[in-house]
C-alpha positions as CSV (number, residue, x, y, z in Angstrom):
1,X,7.1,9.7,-16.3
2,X,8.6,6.4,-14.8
3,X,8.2,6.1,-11.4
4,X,11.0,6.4,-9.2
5,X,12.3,3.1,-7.3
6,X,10.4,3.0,-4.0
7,X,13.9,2.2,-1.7
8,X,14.0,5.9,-1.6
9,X,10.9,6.6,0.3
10,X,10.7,3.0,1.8
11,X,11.1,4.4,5.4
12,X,8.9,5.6,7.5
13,X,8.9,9.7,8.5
14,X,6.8,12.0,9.9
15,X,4.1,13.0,7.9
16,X,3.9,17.0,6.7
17,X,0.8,16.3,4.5
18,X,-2.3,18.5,6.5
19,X,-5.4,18.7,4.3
20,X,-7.8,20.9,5.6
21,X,-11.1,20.6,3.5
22,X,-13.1,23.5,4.9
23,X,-10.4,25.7,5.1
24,X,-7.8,25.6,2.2
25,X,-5.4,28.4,3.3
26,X,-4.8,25.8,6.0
27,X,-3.4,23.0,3.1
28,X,0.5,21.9,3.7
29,X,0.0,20.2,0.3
30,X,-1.7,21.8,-2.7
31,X,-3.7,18.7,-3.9
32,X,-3.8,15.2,-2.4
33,X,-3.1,12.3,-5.1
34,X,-5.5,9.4,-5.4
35,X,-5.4,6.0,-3.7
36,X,-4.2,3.5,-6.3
37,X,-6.2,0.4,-4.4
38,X,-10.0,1.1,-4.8
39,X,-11.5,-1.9,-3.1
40,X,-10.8,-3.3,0.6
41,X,-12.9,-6.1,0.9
42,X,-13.7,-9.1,-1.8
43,X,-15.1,-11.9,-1.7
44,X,-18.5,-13.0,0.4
45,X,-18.5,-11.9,4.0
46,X,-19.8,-15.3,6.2
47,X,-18.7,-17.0,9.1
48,X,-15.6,-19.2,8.1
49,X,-13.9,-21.1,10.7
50,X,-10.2,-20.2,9.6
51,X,-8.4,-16.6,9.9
52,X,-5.2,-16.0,7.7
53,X,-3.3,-12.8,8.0
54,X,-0.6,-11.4,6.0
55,X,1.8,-9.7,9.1
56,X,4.8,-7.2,8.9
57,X,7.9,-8.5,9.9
58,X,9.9,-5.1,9.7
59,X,8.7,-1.0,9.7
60,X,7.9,0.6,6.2
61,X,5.8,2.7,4.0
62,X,4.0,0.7,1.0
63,X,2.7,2.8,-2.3
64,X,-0.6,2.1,-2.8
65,X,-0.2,0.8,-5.9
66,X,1.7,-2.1,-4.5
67,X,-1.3,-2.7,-2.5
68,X,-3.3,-2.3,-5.7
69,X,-0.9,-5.1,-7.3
70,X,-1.5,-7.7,-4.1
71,X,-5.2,-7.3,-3.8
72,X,-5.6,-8.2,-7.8
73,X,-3.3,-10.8,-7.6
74,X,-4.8,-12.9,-4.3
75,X,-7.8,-11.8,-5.6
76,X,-7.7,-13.1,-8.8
77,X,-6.1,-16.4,-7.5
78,X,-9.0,-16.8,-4.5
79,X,-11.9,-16.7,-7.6
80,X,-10.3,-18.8,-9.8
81,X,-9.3,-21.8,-7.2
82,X,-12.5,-21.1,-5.1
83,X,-14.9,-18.8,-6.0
84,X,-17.5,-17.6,-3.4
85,X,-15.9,-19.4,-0.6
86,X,-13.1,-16.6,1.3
87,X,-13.2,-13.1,2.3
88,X,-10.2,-11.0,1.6
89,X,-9.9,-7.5,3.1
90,X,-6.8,-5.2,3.8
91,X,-6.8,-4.1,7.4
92,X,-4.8,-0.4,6.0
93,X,-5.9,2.4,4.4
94,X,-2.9,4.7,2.6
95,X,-3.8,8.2,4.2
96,X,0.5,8.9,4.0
97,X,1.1,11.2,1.1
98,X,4.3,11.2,-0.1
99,X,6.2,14.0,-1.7
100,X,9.2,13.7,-4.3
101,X,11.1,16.4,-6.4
102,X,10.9,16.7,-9.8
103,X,14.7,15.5,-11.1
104,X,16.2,18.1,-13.6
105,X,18.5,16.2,-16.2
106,X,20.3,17.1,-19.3
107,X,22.7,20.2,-20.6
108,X,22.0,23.1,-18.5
109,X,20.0,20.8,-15.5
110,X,22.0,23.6,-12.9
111,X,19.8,26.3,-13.8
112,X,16.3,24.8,-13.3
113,X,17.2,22.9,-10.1
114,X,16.0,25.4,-7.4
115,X,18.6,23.7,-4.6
116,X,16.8,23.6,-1.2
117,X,14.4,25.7,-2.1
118,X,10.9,24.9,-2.2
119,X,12.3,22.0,-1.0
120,X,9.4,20.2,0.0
121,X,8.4,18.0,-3.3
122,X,5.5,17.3,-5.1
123,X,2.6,15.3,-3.8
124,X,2.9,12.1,-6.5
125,X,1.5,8.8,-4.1
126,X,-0.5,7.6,-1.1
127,X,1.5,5.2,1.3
128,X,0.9,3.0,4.2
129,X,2.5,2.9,7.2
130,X,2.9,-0.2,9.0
131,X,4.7,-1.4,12.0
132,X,6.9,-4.6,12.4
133,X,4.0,-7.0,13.5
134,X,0.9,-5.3,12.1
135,X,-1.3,-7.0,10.5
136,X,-1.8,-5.9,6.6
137,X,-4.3,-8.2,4.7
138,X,-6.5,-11.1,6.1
139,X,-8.2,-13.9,4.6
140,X,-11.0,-15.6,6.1
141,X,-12.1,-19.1,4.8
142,X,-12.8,-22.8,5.6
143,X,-10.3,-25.6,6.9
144,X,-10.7,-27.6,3.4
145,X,-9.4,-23.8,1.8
146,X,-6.4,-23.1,3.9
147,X,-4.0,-24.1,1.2
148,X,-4.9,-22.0,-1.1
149,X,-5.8,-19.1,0.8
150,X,-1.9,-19.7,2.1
151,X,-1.1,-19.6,-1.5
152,X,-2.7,-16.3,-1.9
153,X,-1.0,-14.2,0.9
154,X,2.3,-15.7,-0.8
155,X,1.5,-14.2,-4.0
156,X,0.8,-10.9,-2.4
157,X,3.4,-10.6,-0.5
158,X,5.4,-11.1,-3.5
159,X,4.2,-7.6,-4.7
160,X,5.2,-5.7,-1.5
161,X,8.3,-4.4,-0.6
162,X,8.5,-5.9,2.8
163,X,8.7,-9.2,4.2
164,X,6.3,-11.0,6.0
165,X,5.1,-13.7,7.6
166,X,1.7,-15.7,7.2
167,X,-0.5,-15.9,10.9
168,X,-3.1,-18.4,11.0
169,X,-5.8,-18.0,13.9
């Protein structure tokens, strides 16, 4: 199945998602769906004299396989222009789970749909929540490395579904 356009769970709501591990009668959700992005830090950890972060400029939840998407990308572009030389992490862990319902279509769609209810969804993705201003990924590096590492945060924040601004510290 496709995956549904994220503009329809873009903003942020209170989360109904309780996951009790000891206690599973306790569970709002039946199971909790993986996190897409698998590593948050790349790169080798050091002390670089240049900070670049990757900062919200407006409220929203991001899938984690967005986040997936922009760490492979900066990633990929850090280690090819200058391997060994930055460290990349993301400053966000997905814990938001978000719910959608399964969409009945064709002849006859009337009698499956349930109406409101059960009305809570299926858990299908992990999310991130971020504030206007937060800080999402950072880069640390050298002065002769800013470029690129500029470079890097712009692809990324090509694969998101906010915009944002580059902070250099």
């Amino acid at each position: 199945m496709a995956l549904r356009p994220w503009r329809t769970a873009r903003r942020i709501e209170r989360p109904y998602t309780r996951i009790s591990y000891s206690v599973k009668k306790k569970n709002f959700i039946p199971v909790s769906p993986p996190s897409r992005i698998t590593q948050f830090e790349m790169g080798t950890k050091g002390n670089y004299s240049k900070r670049l972060y990757l900062v919200s400029k407006n409220n929203a939840q991001i899938r984690s396989n967005a986040l997936e998407a922009a760490r492979t990308t900066s990633n990929k572009f850090l280690e090819k222009k200058i391997a060994g030389k930055y460290f990349l992490k993301f400053l966000k862990y997905p814990h938001q789970i978000v719910r959608e319902h399964s969409i009945a279509t064709g002849a006859g769609a009337d009698r499956f749909s349930e109406g409101m209810r059960l009305s809570f969804g299926y858990p299908t993705h992990r999310a991130v929540q971020i504030l206007k201003g937060e800080k999402l990924i950072m880069i640390e590096t050298n002065d002769e490395n800013i470029e690129i590492a500029k470079e890097a945060l712009k692809r990324a924040a090509k694969k998101l579904p906010i915009k944002s601004t580059i902070l250099i510290e």
